[in-house]
NUTIVEX-297631 format. One line per field, with one value per residue (C-alpha): y, z, x; residue number from 1; residue in one letter. Coordinates in steps of 0.001 Angstrom, whole numbers. Layout:
<sites>
yy: c(Y/...)
zz: c(Z/...)
xx: c(X/...)
k: c(NUM/...)
r: c(a/...)
</sites>
This chain:
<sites>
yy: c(0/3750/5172/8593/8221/10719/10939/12751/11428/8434/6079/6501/5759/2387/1932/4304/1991/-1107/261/1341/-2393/-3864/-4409/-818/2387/5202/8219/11308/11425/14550/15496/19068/21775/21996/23315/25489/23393/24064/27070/28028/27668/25479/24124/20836/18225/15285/11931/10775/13903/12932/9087/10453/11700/8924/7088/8956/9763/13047/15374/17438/19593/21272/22447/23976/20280/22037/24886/24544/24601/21198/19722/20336/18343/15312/15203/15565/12591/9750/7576/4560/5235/7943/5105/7739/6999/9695/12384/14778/14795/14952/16743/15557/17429/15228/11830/11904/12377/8488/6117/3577/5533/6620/3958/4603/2853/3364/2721/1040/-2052/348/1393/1767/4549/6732/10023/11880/9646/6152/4426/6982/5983/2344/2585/5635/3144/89/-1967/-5700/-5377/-3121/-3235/-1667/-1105/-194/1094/3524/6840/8560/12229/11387/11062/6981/5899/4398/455/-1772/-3538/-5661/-5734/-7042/-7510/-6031/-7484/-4442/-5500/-4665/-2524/-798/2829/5178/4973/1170/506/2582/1398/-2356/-1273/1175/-2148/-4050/-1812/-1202/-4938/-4988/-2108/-3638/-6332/-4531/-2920/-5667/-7613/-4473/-4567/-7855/-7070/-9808/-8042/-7547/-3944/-3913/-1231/20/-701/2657/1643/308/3649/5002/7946/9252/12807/14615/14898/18125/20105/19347/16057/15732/17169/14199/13968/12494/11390/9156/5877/4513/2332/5390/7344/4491/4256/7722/8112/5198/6755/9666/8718/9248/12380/15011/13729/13155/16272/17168/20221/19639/22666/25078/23754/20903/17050/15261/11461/9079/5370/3953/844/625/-890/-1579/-984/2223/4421/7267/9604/12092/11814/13319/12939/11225/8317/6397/7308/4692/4327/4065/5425/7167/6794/8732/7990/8230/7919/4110/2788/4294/5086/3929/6427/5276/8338/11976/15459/18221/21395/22437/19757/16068/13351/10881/7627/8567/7575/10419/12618/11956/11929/15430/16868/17009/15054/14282/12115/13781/16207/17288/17207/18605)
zz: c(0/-316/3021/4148/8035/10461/13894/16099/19025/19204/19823/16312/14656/14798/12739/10068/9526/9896/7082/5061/5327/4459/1098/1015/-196/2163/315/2886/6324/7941/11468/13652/12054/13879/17371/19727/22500/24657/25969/22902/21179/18594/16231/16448/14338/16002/15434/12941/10706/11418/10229/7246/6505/6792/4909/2086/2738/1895/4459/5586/8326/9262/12574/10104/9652/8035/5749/2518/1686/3412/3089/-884/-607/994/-1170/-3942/-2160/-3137/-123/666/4346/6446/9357/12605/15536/18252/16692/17328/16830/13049/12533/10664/6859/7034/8639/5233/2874/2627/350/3328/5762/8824/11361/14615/16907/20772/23501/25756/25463/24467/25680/28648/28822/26019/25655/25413/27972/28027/29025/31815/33560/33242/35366/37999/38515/39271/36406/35247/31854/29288/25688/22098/20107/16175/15705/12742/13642/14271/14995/18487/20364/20430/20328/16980/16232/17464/14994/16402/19715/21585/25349/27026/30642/32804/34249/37990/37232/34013/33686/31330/29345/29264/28985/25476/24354/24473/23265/20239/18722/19502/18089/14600/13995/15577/12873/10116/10533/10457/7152/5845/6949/6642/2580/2370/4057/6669/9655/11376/13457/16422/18613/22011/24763/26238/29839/30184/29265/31364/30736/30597/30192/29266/32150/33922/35974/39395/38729/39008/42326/45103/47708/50728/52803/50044/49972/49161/46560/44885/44976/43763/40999/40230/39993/37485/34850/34962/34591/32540/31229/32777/36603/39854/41781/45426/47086/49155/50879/48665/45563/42987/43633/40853/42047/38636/40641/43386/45571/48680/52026/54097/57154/58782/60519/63701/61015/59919/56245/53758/56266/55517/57715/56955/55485/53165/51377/48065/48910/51495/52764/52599/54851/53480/54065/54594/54394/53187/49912/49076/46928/44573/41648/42080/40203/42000/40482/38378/38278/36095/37361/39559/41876/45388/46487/44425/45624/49224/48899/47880/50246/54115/54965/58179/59304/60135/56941/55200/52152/50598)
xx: c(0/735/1434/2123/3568/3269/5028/7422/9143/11912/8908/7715/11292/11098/7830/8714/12348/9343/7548/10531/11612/8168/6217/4944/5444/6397/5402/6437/6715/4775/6192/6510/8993/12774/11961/14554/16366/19038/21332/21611/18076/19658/16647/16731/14731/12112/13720/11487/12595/15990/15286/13245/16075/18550/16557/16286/12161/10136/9022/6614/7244/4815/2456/-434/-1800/-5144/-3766/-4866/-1374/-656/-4256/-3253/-354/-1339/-4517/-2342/209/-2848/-2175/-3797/-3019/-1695/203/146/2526/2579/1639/-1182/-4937/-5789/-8472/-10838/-10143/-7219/-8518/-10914/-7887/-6653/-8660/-8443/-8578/-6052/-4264/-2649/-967/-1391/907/-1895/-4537/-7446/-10040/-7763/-5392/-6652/-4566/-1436/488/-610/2978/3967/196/814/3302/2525/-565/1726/398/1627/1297/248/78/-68/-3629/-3710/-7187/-8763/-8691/-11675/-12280/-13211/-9618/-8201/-12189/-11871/-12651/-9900/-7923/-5118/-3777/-335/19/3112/4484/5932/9099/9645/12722/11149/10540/8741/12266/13152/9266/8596/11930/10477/6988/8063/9944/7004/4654/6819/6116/2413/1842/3575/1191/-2163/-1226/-561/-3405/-5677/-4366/-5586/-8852/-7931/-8946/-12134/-12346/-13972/-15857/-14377/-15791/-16686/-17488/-13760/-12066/-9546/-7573/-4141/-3981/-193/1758/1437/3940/2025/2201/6173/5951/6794/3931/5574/2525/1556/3088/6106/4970/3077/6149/8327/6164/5631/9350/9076/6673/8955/12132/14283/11630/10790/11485/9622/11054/11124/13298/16112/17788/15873/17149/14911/16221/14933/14638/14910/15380/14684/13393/11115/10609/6860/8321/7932/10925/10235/10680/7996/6960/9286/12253/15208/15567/18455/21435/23805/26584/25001/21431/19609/15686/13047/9632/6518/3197/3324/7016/10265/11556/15376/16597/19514/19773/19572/19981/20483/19064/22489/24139/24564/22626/24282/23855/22936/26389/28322/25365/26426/30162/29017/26544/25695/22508/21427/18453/15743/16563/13179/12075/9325)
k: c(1/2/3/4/5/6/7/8/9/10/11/12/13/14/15/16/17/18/19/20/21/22/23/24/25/26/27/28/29/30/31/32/33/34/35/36/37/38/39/40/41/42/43/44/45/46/47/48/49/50/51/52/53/54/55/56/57/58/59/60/61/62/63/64/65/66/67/68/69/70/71/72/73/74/75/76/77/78/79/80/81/82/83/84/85/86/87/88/89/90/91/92/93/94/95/96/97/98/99/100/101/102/103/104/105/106/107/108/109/110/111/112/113/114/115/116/117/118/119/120/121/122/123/124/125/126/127/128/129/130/131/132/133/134/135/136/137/138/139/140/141/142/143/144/145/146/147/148/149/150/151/152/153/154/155/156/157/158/159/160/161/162/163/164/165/166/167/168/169/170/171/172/173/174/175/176/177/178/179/180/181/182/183/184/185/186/187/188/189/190/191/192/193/194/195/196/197/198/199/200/201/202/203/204/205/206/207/208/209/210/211/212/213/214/215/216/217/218/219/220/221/222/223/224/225/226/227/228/229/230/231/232/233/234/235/236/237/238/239/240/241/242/243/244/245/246/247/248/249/250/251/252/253/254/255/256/257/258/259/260/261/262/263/264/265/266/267/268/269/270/271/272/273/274/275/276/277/278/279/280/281/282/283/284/285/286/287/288/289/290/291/292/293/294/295/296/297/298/299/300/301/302/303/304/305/306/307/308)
r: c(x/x/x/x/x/x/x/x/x/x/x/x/x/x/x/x/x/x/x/x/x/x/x/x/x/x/x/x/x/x/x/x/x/x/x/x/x/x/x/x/x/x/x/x/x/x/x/x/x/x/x/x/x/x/x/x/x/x/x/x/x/x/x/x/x/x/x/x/x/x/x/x/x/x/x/x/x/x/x/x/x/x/x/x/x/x/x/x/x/x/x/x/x/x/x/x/x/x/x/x/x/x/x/x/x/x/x/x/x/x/x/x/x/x/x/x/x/x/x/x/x/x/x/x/x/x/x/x/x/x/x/x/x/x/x/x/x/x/x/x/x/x/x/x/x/x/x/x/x/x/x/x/x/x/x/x/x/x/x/x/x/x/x/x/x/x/x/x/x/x/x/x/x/x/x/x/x/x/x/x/x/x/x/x/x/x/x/x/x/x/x/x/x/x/x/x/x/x/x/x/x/x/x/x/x/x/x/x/x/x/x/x/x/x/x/x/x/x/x/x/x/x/x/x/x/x/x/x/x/x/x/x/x/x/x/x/x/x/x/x/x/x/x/x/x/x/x/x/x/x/x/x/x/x/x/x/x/x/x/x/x/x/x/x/x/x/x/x/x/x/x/x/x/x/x/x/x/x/x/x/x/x/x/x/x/x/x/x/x/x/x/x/x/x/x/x/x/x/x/x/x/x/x/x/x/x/x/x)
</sites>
């Protein structure tokens, strides 16, 4: 089939060198213009622009999705089937410009976890497993009919970085297969289940923000669904700690919550709400991230310490 891909993050690379390597045609690759990063506001492209180019692939770069300018050109483009992996919401001028219409592929077992941040809520919630959904898009947001999905185990030491890394290499293939099965007309779509839907909204500042009288667990896994990106956070001596691992304990210290109550060679504890937190990697607001022991060779904690 004639595809035209669109995506933007490193999640999305892996399907688009899928596709490339599969029985169909990539036609262009539409993704978000060069966007300032850094010190020095250096434009920098997404990684799928950056594969697009490796491999040789038109692109579209463009945040104006329904200029007539842009709606011209992928009319004009004649694909079967605009392939969508982390992108944005296409409205709907666009959804109707395919002959087949539009797939995407989710990071979640839909209907659960619909939204911007489906892999970083899997595992804030503590989940076993997740999964990856290709469904047709629809204008309503990741309600469309089902078309194939793969189940994903969540590893006790994953986080939101190790986990997509597993899932965007699953996905490539799970995608690869539902275009080619969806060419052959050997699929069956299916309706959502409404009733089941959870969500998983983008990740908002306040959210990064360590609550210390909730449990350790919580924490633990909050920590997990933001690490490596953007961070659970807490403030130590007026300046941000961002915590990116850890481990946890039930048992409870004398400590008050958000006091440190033990202090390691290699890590140092927190207590929470219920139990204590083992913290074993830091970044200090300024500086490079680090394991907890470097932190400590570096700084004077004491127990009883607070952070909040």
């Amino acid at each position: 089939m004639k595809i035209v891909f669109m995506g933007n993050p490193q999640f999305a690379v892996p399907s688009l060198r899928k596709l490339v390597e599969s029985d169909h045609d990539i036609l262009s690759v539409v993704t978000n213009p060069p966007k300032p990063a850094g010190r020095g506001k250096q434009l920098i492209k997404s990684p799928v622009a950056e594969c697009a180019k490796e491999l040789n692939l038109p692109i579209i770069e463009t945040d104006e999705l329904e200029s007539e300018k842009i709606l011209h050109t992928l009319r004009d483009l004649n694909g079967d089937v605009f392939a969508v992996v982390a992108y944005r919401i296409l409205p709907k001028k666009v959804i109707n410009i395919p002959l087949k219409g539009a797939i995407n592929l989710h990071g979640s077992l839909l209907p659960k976890y619909r939204g911007a941040a489906p892999i970083q809520w899997a595992l804030i919630n503590g989940e076993s497993e997740t999964g990856l959904t290709t469904f047709i898009i629809q204008p309503k947001v990741d309600k469309g009919n089902i078309l194939l999905q793969k189940t994903i185990k969540i590893d006790q030491n994953d986080n939101y970085g190790s986990l997509a890394e597993k899932m965007s290499h699953t996905g490539a293939e799970l995608l690869v297969n539902t275009v080619d099965r969806f060419e052959s007309e050997n699929v069956e779509p299916y309706n959502q289940l409404d009733s089941n839907a959870t969500m998983a909204p983008k990740i908002s500042p306040a959210l990064t923000n360590i609550s210390w009288e909730k449990s350790a667990k919580e924490i633990h896994n909050l920590i997990r669904g933001l690490a490596p990106f953007p961070g659970a956070r807490t403030v130590l001596d007026s300046k941000t700690l961002k915590i990116f691992k850890t481990k946890y304990i039930e048992e409870n210290s004398t400590n008050n919550s958000g006091e440190i109550s033990n202090i390691g060679k290699d890590s140092f504890n927190v207590q929470t709400g219920k139990g204590q937190l083992i913290v074993l990697e830091v970044q200090v607001e300024g500086k490079r991230r680090m394991n907890a022991g470097d932190f400590l060779r570096g700084v004077q904690l004491d127990i009883g310490k607070n952070l909040n």
